[in-house]
N, C-alpha and C positions, 0 to 999 in steps of 0.2 A: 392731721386728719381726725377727725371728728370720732368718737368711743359709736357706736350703735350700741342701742340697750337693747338687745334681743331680750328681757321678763315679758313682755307686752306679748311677744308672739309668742313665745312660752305657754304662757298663760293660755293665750286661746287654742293652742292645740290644745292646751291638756283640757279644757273645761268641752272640747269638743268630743276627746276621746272621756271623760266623764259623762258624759250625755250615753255616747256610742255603749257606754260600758253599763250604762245604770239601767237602761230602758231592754238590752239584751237580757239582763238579773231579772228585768221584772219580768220581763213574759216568759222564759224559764223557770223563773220560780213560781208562776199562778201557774204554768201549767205541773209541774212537781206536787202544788198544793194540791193543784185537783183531783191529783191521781192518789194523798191521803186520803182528802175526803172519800171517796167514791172507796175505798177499800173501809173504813173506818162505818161507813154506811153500811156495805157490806156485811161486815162482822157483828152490827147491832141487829141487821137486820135475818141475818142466821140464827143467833141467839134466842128471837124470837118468835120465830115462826118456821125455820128449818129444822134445830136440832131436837124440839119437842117433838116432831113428827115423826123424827129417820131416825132412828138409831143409830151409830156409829159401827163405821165397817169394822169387823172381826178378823183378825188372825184364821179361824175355821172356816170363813167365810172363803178364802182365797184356795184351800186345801182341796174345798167340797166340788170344784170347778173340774172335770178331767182336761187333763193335760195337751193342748193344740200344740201341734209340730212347727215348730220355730228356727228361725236360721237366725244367725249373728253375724255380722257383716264388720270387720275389722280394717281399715287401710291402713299398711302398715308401710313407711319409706325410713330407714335407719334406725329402728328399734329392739335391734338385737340387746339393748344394755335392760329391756322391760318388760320384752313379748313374751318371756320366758314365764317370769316370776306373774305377771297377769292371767296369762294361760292357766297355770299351774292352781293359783289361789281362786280363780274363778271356776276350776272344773272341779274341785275339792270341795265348795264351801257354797255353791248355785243349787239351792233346793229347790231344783228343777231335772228332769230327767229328758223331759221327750226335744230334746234340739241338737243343733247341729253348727258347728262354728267356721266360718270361711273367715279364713286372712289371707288380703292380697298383698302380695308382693312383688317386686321388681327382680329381672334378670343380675342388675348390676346390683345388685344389694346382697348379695351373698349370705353374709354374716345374720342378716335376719331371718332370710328363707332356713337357712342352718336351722336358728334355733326353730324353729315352727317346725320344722321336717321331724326336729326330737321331741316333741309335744306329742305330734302326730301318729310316731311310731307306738305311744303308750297309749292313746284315746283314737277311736277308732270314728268319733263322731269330728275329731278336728281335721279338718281340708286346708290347703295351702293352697291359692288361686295365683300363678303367676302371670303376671301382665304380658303382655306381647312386646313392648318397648320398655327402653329403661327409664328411670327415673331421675328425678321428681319430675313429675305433672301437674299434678291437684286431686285434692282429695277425691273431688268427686268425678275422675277420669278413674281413679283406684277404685272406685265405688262401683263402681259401672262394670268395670270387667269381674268383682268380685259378684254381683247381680248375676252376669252373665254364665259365672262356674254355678252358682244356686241349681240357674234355670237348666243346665245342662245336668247337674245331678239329679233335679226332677225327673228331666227325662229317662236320663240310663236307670233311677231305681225304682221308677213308678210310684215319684212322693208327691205329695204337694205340701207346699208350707204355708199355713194360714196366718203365721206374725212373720212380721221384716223387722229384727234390731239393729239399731246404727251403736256400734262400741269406737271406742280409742284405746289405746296400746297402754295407758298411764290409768284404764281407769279400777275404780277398786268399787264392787258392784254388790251392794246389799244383797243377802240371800235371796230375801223374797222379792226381788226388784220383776224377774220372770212371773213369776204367782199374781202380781198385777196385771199386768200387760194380759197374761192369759182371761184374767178373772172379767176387764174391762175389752176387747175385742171379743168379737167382730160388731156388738156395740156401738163403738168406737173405732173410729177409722186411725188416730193417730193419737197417741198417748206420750206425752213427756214427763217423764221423772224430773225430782229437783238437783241440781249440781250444787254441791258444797265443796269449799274448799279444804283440805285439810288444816289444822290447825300449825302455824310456825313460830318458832320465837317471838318474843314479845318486839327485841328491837331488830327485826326483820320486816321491815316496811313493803316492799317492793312484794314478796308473796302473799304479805299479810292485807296488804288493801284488794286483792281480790277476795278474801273472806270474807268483809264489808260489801261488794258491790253484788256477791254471787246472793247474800244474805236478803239485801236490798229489793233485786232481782225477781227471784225464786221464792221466796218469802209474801212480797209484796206485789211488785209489780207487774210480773203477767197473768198474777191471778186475778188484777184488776182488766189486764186486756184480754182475759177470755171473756169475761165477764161482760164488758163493751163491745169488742169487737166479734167473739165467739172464732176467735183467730189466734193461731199461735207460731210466731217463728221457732222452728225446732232447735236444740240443743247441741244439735251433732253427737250426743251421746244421751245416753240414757233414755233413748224414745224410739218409741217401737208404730209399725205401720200395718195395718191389716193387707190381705190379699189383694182386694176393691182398691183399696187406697195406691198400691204400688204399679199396678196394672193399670190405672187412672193415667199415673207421672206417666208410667211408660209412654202410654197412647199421644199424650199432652208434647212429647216432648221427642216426637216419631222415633219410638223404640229406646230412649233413651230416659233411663230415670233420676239422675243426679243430671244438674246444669252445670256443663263444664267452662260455662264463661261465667262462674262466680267462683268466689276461693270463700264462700259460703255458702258454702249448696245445704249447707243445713234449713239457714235461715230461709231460703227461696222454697225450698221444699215446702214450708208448714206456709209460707204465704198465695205458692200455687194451690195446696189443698183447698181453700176457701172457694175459688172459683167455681169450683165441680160440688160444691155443697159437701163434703164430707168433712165428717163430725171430729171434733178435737177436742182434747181434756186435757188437763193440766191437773196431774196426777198427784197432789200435797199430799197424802197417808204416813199416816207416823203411829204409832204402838207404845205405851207407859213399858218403863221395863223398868224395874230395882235395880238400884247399882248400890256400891258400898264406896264409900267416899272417907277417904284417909285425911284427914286436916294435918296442918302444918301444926310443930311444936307440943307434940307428944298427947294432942288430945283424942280421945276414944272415936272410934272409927262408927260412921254410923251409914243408914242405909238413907236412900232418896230416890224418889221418882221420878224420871228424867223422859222428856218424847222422843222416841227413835226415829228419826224417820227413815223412809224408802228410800232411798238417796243413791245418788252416784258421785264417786267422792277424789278427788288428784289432788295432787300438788302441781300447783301452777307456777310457771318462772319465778326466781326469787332472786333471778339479777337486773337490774337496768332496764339496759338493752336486749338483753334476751323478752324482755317483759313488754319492751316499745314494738319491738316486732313483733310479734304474737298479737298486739293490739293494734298494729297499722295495717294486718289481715284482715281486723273484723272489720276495718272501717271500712277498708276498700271493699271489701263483699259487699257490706250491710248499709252502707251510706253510698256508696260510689259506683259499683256493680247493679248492686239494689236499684239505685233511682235509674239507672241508665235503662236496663231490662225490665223492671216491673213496674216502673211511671206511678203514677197513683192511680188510689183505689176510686171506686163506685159510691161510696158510705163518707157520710162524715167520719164514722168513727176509725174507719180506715184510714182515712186521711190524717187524721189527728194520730194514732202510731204511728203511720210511716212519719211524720214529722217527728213525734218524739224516736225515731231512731236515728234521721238525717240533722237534727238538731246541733251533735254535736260535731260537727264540720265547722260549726259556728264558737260554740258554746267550749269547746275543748282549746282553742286560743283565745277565748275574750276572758277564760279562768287568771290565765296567766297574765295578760294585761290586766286584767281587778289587781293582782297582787303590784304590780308596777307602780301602779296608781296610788295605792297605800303607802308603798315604801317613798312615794313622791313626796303624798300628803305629809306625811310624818315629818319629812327632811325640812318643806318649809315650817311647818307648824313649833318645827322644833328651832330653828333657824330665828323664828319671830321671837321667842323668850328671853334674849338678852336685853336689859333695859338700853344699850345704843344698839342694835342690831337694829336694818331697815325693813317695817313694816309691811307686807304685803299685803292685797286687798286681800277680802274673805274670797274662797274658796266658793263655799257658797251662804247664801243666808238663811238663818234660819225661819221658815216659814215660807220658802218659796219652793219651785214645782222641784225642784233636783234634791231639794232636801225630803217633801216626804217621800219622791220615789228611795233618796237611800236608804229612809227609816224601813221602807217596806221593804227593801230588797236585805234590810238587815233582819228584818224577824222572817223573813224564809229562809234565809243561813241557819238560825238559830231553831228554826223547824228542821231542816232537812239535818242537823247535826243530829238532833234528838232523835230523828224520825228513821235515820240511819243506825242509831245504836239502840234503838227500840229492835228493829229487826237483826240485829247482831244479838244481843242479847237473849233473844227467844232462841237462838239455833244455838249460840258457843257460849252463852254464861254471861257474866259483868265483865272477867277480863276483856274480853276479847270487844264489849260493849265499848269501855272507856278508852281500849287504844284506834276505835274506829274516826276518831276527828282527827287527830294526826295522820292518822293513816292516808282521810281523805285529801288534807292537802300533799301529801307526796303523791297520789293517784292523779293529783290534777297536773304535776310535771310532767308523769308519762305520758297521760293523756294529750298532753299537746305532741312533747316528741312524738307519739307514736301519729298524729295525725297528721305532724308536719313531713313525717315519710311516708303516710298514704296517701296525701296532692302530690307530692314529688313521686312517687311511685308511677301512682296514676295517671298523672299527666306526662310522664315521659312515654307509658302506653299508649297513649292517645296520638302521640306527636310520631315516635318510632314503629308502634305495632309491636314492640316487643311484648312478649306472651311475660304476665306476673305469675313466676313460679311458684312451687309451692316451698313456701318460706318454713323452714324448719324450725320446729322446737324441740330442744334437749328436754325429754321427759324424765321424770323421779318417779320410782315406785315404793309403795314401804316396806322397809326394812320386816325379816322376819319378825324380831319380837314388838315391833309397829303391827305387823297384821294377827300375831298372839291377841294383844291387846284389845285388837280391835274383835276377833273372834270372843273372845272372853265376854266382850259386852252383848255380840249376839246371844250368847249361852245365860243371859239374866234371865228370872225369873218374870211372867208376863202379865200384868194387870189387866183391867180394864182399859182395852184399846180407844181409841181418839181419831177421829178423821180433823185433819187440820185444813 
């Protein structure tokens, strides 16, 4: 019987999945580019005709505001190992007075109503909201009833609360993160702070490419979508909502202000506000502080000017699989949940974010087939160098349509590397700059697992009706002389402040 040469059919898949893979690079990467441009534009175009005018916001500025009555909205499901030391380091060290903290909790969760109950006993402004059923639900089912202890406290002390803040149980919250919030509502109907990651060892991949993506993010990219869209999906932490604003959702969403058929009601949140026309900012503020900076190898200690920013700051998963689920949450919200319930918008520019958020349903498996592709290329390329080895046709030729799409999708790699440790760089330093390319290709393995279990997730929901619980993350808080550390730098001395 006759050998079949299966190279032939080889071949044409692969040159079929090179086409599939090169032309996906390129419209991902023009649109990547465009969203430098358009920020890159931005920043020349502040330079010259914004920052001459305004002055930069002040430190005094935020003080001179009196103090609006603010509630904190916490869902907490298993966090007895964090609720403590967050409580504690946030009612200690929040240069803020006039608010009030609600954490919801679960019946069957014991252990963390415990600690919140010991919080509570010592600060007379923290509430404990327990749910009516046990737990997990979703965040924003927790949200809701902790909403509802707010509105019931209004009532029995004859308060009203004119900010709404959304917190997490891991997060570690600038002092004057409050002083904002107050200084820009009712203004502003919805104010988000930036999320930074904390810094992790050097070869700690898996925590460390979220410092790169949050950097990328927060840094760049939604300041380029307020900018276009004048819309901003919320953070789930660090962003505060006015009276108007929350009273709005409720109405929108019959009595109901968190969406409980997303497991990102953050994200829907700040995409429902746009409808109703209320006003959204995207909060960058950072402050020069002196720091004193010890070099390696016995040389003299010297001082440096560094940008603080406002920030809201955790340590995000730093294993695996802890790190694919966490991230096959956001897709199912943000790409899956998202497209189902909020369709697209009215605007082009609408259109063009929600794309660039459903993108990667695409874009998050076609990474990993590029790398496939390479490790193919390589095998014949290297296969053809012995002088009897049997030649295989080119791949492609140079000068034809697949060869310039790969040169161009090669120089927006090599944009999006630099463009990425450009913005690492401005938040954490060089370190943290130069290990953000390694970083990103381990970020592109999770990124697929974590996507290949938000279609498998999702479409077993669709098939069964089984309800997507609310998928747990093991949080980390820091260490006391981690949050020293970090006190120590609030306490520098303060320069001339910087609006970023």
């Amino acid at each position: 019987m006759p050998m079949v040469d299966y190279m032939p059919l080889a071949m044409i898949f692969f040159m079929c999945m090179l086409w599939f893979v090169s032309i996906v690079f390129l419209i991902s990467g023009l649109d990547d580019f465009l969203i430098d441009v358009f920020y890159f534009v931005r920043v020349v175009y502040r330079k010259i005709f914004i920052t001459p005018k305004y002055p930069p916001l002040r430190e005094e500025q935020l003080h001179e505001i009196p103090e609006r009555l603010l509630a904190v909205m916490i869902p907490a499901w298993n966090e007895c190992g964090v609720i403590n030391a967050m409580l504690s380091n946030t009612l200690k060290n929040l240069d803020y007075k006039n608010y009030h903290i609600f954490i919801g909790v679960y019946p069957n969760d014991f252990e963390t109503r415990q600690e919140v109950e010991k919080i509570k006993k010592e600060y007379r402004n923290v509430h404990c909201i327990v749910c009516p059923h046990n737990g997990p639900t979703n965040k924003a089912d927790c949200l809701n009833w902790v909403y509802n202890g707010i509105r019931l406290f209004e009532k029995v002390n004859n308060a009203c609360f004119e900010i709404f803040v959304i917190q997490d149980c891991e997060d570690m919250i600038h002092p004057l993160s409050y002083k904002v919030f107050n200084y820009l509502i009712p203004r502003k109907d919805m104010v988000q702070l930036p999320v930074f990651s904390f810094t992790v060892k050097w070869y700690e991949f898996t925590g460390g490419h979220y410092i790169d993506e949050f950097a990328q993010s927060h840094y760049k990219d939604i300041v380029v979508r307020e900018m276009l869209d004048k819309c901003l999906p919320s953070a789930g932490v660090g962003c505060a909502f006015s009276r108007k604003a929350v009273l709005t959702l409720e109405e929108d969403k019959n009595h109901i202000v968190f969406n409980t058929d997303s497991l990102t009601e953050d994200y829907d949140l700040g995409l429902r506000m746009k409808k109703y026309g209320l006003k959204q900012i995207f909060a960058k503020i950072c402050f020069p502080r002196v720091r004193t900076i010890k070099p390696f190898g016995g040389f003299p200690a010297r001082e440096v000017v560094v940008k603080e920013y406002i920030c809201v700051q955790e340590y995000f998963p730093n294993k695996f699989w802890a790190s694919a689920r966490q991230k096959s949450r956001w897709v199912i919200g943000i790409a899956l949940q998202g497209w189902k319930t909020l369709g697209w918008g009215k605007s082009l520019s609408s259109n063009y974010m929600l794309f660039r958020d459903r993108k990667a349903l695409i874009t998050n498996f076609v990474n990993l087939l590029g790398y496939l592709i390479v490790i193919f290329t390589a095998v014949v390329w290297i296969s053809g160098l012995g002088p009897e080895s049997y030649q295989y046709p080119s791949l492609f030729s140079k000068g034809s349509a697949i060869w310039y799409i790969i040169l161009m999708n090669f120089m927006f790699f090599i944009i999006r590397i630099f463009e990425r440790a450009y913005c690492v760089q401005r938040i954490y330093g060089w370190k943290q700059s130069f290990l953000s390319f390694p970083r990103m290709i381990w970020g592109n393995f999770i990124n697929f697992v974590a996507t290949s279990r938000a279609v498998f997730l999702y479409a077993r929901h669709m098939v069964t009706g089984k309800a997507i619980a609310w998928d747990k993350t093991i949080h980390r808080y820091p260490t006391e002389e981690e949050m020293e550390a970090y006190q120590k730098n609030m306490e520098s001395s303060v320069l001339d402040p910087d609006q970023g």
